[in-house]
C-alpha positions as CSV (number, residue, x, y, z in Angstrom):
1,X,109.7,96.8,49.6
2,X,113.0,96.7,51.7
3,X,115.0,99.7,51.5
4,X,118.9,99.8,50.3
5,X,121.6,101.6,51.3
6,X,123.9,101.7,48.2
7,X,127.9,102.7,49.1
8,X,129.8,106.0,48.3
9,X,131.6,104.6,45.5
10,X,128.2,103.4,43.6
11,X,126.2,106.1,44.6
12,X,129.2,108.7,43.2
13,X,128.8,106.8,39.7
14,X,125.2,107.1,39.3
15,X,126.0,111.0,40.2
16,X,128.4,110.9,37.2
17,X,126.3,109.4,35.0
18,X,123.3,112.0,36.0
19,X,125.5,114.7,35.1
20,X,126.0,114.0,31.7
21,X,122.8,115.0,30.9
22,X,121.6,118.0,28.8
23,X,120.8,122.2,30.2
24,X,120.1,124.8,28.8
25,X,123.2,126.7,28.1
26,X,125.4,123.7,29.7
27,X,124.7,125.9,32.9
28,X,124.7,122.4,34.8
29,X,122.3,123.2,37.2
30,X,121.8,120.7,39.8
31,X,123.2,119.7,43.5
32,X,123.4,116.3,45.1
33,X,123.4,115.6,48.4
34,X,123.8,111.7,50.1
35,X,123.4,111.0,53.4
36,X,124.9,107.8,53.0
37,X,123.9,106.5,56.8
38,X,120.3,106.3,55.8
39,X,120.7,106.2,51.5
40,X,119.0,109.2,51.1
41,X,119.8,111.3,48.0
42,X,118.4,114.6,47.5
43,X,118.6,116.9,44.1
44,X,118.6,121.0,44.4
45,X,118.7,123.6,42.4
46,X,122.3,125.9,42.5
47,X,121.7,129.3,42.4
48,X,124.9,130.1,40.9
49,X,123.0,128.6,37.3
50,X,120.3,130.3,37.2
51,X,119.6,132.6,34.1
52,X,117.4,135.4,35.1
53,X,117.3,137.2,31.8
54,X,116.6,134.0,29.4
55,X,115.0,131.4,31.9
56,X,113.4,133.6,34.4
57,X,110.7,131.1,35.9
58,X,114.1,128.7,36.5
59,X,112.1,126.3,33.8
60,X,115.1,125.7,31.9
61,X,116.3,124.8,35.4
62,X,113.7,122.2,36.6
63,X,113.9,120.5,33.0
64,X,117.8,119.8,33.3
65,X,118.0,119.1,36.8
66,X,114.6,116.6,35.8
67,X,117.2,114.8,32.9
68,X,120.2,114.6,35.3
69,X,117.6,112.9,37.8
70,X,116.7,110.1,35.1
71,X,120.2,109.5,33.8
72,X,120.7,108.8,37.6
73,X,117.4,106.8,37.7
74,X,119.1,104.5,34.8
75,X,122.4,104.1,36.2
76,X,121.1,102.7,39.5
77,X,119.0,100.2,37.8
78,X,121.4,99.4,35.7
79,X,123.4,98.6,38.5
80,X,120.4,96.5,40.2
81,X,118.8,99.0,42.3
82,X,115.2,100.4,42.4
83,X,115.3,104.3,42.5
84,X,112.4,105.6,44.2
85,X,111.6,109.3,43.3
86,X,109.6,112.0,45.5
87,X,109.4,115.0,43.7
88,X,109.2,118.8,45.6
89,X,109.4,116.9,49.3
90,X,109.7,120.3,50.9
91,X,107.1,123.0,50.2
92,X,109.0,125.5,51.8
93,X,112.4,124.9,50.3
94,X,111.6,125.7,46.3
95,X,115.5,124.6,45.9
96,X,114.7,121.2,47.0
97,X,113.3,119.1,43.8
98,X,113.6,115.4,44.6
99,X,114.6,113.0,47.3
100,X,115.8,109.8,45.9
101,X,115.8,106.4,48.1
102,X,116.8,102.9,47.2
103,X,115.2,99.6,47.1
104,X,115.4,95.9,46.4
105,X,114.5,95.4,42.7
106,X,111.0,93.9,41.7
107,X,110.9,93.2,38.2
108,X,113.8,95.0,35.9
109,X,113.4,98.0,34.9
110,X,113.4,98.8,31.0
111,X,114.6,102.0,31.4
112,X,118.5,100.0,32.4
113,X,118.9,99.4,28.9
114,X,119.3,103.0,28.2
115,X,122.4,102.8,30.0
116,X,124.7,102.9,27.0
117,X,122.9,106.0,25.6
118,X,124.0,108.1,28.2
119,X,127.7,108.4,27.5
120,X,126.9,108.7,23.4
121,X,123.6,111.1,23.7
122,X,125.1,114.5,22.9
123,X,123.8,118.0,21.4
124,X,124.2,118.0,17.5
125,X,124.7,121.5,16.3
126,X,125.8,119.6,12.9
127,X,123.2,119.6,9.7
128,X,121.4,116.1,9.7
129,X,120.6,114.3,6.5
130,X,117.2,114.6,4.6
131,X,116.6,111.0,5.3
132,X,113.2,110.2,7.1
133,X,113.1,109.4,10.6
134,X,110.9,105.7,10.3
135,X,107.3,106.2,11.9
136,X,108.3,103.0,13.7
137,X,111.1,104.8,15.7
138,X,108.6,108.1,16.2
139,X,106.3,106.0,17.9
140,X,108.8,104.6,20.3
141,X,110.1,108.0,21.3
142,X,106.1,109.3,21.6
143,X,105.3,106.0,23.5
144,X,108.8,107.1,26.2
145,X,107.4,110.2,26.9
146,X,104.0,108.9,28.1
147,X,105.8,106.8,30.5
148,X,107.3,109.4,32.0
149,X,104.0,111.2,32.0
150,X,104.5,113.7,29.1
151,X,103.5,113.9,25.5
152,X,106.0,113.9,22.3
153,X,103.8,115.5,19.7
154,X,105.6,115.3,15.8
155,X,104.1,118.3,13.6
156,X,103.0,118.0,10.2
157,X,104.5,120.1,7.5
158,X,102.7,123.1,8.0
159,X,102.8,122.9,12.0
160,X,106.6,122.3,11.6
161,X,106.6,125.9,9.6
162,X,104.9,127.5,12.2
163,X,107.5,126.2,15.1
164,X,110.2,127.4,12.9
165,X,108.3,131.2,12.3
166,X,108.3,131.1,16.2
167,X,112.1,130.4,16.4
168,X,112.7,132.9,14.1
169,X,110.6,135.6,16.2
170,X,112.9,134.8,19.3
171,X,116.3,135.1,17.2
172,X,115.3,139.1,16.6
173,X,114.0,139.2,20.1
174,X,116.8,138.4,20.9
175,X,118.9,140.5,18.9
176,X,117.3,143.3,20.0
177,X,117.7,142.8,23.8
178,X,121.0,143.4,25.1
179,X,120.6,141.9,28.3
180,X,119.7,138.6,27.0
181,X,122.7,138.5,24.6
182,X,125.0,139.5,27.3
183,X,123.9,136.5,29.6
184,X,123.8,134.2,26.4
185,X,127.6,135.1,26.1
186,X,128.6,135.2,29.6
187,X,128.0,130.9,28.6
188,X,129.5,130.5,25.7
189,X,133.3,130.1,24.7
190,X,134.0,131.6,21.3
191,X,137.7,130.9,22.5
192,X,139.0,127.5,23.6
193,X,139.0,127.6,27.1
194,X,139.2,125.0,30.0
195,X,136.0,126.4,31.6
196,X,133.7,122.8,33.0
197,X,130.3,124.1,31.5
198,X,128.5,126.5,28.9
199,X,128.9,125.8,25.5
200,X,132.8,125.4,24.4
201,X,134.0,126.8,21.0
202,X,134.3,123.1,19.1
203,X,130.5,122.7,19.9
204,X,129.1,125.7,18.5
205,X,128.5,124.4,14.8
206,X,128.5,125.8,11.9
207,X,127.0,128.4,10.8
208,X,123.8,127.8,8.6
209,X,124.1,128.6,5.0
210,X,120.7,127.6,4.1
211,X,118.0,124.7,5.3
212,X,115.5,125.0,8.2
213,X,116.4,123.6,10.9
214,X,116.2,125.9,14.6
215,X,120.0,126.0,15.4
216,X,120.7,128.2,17.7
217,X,123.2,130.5,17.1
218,X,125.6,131.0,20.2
219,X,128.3,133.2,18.6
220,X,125.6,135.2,18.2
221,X,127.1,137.3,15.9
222,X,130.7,137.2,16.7
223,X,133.5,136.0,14.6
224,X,135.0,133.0,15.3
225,X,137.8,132.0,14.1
226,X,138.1,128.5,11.9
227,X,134.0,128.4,12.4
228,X,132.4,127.6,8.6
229,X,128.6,127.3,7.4
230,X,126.4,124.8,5.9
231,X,123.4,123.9,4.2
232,X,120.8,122.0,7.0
233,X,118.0,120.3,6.3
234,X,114.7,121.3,4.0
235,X,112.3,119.4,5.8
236,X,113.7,119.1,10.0
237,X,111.7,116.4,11.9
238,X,110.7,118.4,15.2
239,X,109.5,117.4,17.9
240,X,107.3,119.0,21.0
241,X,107.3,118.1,24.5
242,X,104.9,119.2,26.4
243,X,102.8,118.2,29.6
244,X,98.8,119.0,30.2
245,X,100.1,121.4,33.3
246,X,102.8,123.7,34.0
247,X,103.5,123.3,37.5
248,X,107.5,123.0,38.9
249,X,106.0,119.1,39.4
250,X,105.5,118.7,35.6
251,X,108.8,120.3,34.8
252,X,110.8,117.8,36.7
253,X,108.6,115.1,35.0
254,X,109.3,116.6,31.4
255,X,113.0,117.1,31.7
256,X,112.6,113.2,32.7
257,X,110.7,112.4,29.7
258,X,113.1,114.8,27.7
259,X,116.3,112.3,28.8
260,X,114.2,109.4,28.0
261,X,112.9,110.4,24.7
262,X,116.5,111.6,23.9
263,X,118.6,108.5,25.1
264,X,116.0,106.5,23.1
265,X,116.9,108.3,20.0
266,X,120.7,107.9,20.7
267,X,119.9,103.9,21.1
268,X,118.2,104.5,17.6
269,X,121.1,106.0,15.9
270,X,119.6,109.4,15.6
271,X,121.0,112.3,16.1
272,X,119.5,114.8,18.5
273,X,119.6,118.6,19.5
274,X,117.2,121.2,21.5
275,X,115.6,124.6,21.0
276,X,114.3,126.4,24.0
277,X,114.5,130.0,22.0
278,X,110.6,130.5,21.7
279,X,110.0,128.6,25.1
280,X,111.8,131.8,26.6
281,X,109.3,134.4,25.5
282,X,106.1,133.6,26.9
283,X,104.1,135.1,24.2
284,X,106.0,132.9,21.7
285,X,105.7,129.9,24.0
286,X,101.8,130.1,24.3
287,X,101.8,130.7,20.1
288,X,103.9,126.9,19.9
289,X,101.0,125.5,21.8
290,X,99.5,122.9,19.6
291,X,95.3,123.7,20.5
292,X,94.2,120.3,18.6
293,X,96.9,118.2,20.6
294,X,96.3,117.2,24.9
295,X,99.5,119.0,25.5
296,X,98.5,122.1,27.3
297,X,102.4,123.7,27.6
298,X,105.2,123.3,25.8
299,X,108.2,122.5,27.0
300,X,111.0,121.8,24.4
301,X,111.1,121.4,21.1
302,X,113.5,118.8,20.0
303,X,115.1,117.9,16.4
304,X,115.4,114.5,15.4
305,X,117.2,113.2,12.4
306,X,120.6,111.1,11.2
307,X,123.9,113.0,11.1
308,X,127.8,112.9,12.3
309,X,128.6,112.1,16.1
310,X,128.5,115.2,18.1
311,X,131.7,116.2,20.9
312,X,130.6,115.5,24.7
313,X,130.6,119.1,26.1
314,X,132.6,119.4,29.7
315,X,130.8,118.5,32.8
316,X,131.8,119.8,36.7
317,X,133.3,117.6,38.5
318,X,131.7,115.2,40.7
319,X,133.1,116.4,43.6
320,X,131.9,120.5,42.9
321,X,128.1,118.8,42.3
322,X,128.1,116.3,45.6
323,X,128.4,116.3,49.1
324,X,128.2,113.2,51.0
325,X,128.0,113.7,54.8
């Protein structure tokens, strides 16, 4: 299949596009670099991100950098190019995750219809309504993360009870380790502020009154002015996405199937938001492991359900994530 070489201006749109999507924290984690003579793209990890208290494997890392890589993957078929994707292309350099190249289209891809989901998928920190999600719509989210080469795996009541326990545990893990609250903080705004990532002070929610749903709590304790409480859901529809291996390889290819599961729920008119608490611990993490399901490790657990538009949360500028050379 012929290669492409796809000009600055397109190529810095699809980069735009690919950094709308979700991290942990909004810590925007991810590097682009085009040489645009031969249409290579390659994605890093920035070490300025990383979290060393709360993501300490850079997991959190690999899985946003993974969703910034298929929000790109859309944009460019959308467009009418064929991304093609090698993932860890230098086993020496662990900062180097993917190198992207172009080609001419076979058949379309499905995966350009997402394109309008990009721009309206954003984290709901808002209580969702008790109305069921339809089992038709769960089945087209599980059947999105298979083709990314994951597994979406919905837990029944009692399982769901048990994710939440397992929240829980990492909120008073939490509160009792300083050094995990002071790096929670260092990315969150509790005052406006005009800072391009972590999570601003109009995104923080309210705070829960009552219900079950796993919000996290980014004030973490600290008054905020004008910030009220609700009641959430009873009954949360969660989520967990998990692959059969925990290799770097299979976090790159969950955070994929993490944007694709979640821009198929925005096209759905659900609602969406993401816990990584118990993810962070990894005695909780292996306890969220589902032993009857093929999903050996869990990688997010996501919450699904109808409820008001959420803000879009700042992203860096283009120009801080890109270099073209």
């Amino acid at each position: 299949m012929p290669s492409r070489t796809p000009d600055t201006t397109s190529l810095t749109s699809w980069v735009a596009e690919a950094t709308r999507a979700p991290s942990m924290h909004n810590a925007q984690p991810w590097q682009f670099h085009y040489l645009a003579a031969d249409g290579v793209l390659s994605l890093r990890l920035d070490p300025r991100r990383s979290m060393p208290q709360t993501d300490p494997s850079a997991l959190g890392m690999h899985l946003g950098c993974g969703a910034a890589l298929f929000n790109l993957r859309v944009a460019a078929a959308h467009a009418g190019w064929e991304p093609q994707v090698r993932l860890l292309p230098d086993a020496v350099d662990e900062a180097a995750l993917a190198l992207i190249t172009f080609a001419e289209p076979g058949e379309r891809d499905d995966i350009a219809d997402l394109y309008p989901a990009i721009g309206r998928r954003h984290t709901s920190r808002e209580p969702f309504s008790d109305e069921p999600v339809p089992e038709a719509l769960l089945d087209g989210l599980r059947g999105a993360a298979l083709a990314e080469g994951a597994r979406l795996d919905l837990p029944d009541d009692w399982q769901v009870q048990a994710v939440l326990d397992l929240v829980w545990d990492a909120e008073h893990a939490e509160e009792l380790s300083p050094a995990v609250r002071e790096e929670i903080a260092r990315w969150t705004a509790v005052t406006d502020s005009a800072r391009p990532e972590g999570i601003p002070l109009y995104a923080l929610g309210p705070r829960a009154y009552d219900g079950r749903a796993p919000i996290r709590d980014f004030a973490g304790g600290r008054r905020v002015e004008g910030r009220g409480s609700a009641v959430f859901e009873r009954s949360p529809c969660l989520a967990v996405l998990g692959t059969r291996e925990d290799t770097k390889e299979d976090w790159l290819r969950a955070g994929q199937a993490m944007e694709r599961v979640l821009l198929q729920a925005t096209q759905d008119g659900l609602a969406t938001s993401l816990n990584s608490q118990a993810l962070e611990w990894p005695e909780l993490r292996w306890a969220l492991r589902d032993p009857e399901s093929a999903t050996g490790y869990p990688q997010m657990v996501i919450r699904l359900g109808y409820g008001p538009e959420a803000p879009a949360t700042p992203r860096r500028s283009v120009s801080d994530v890109l270099v073209i050379t």
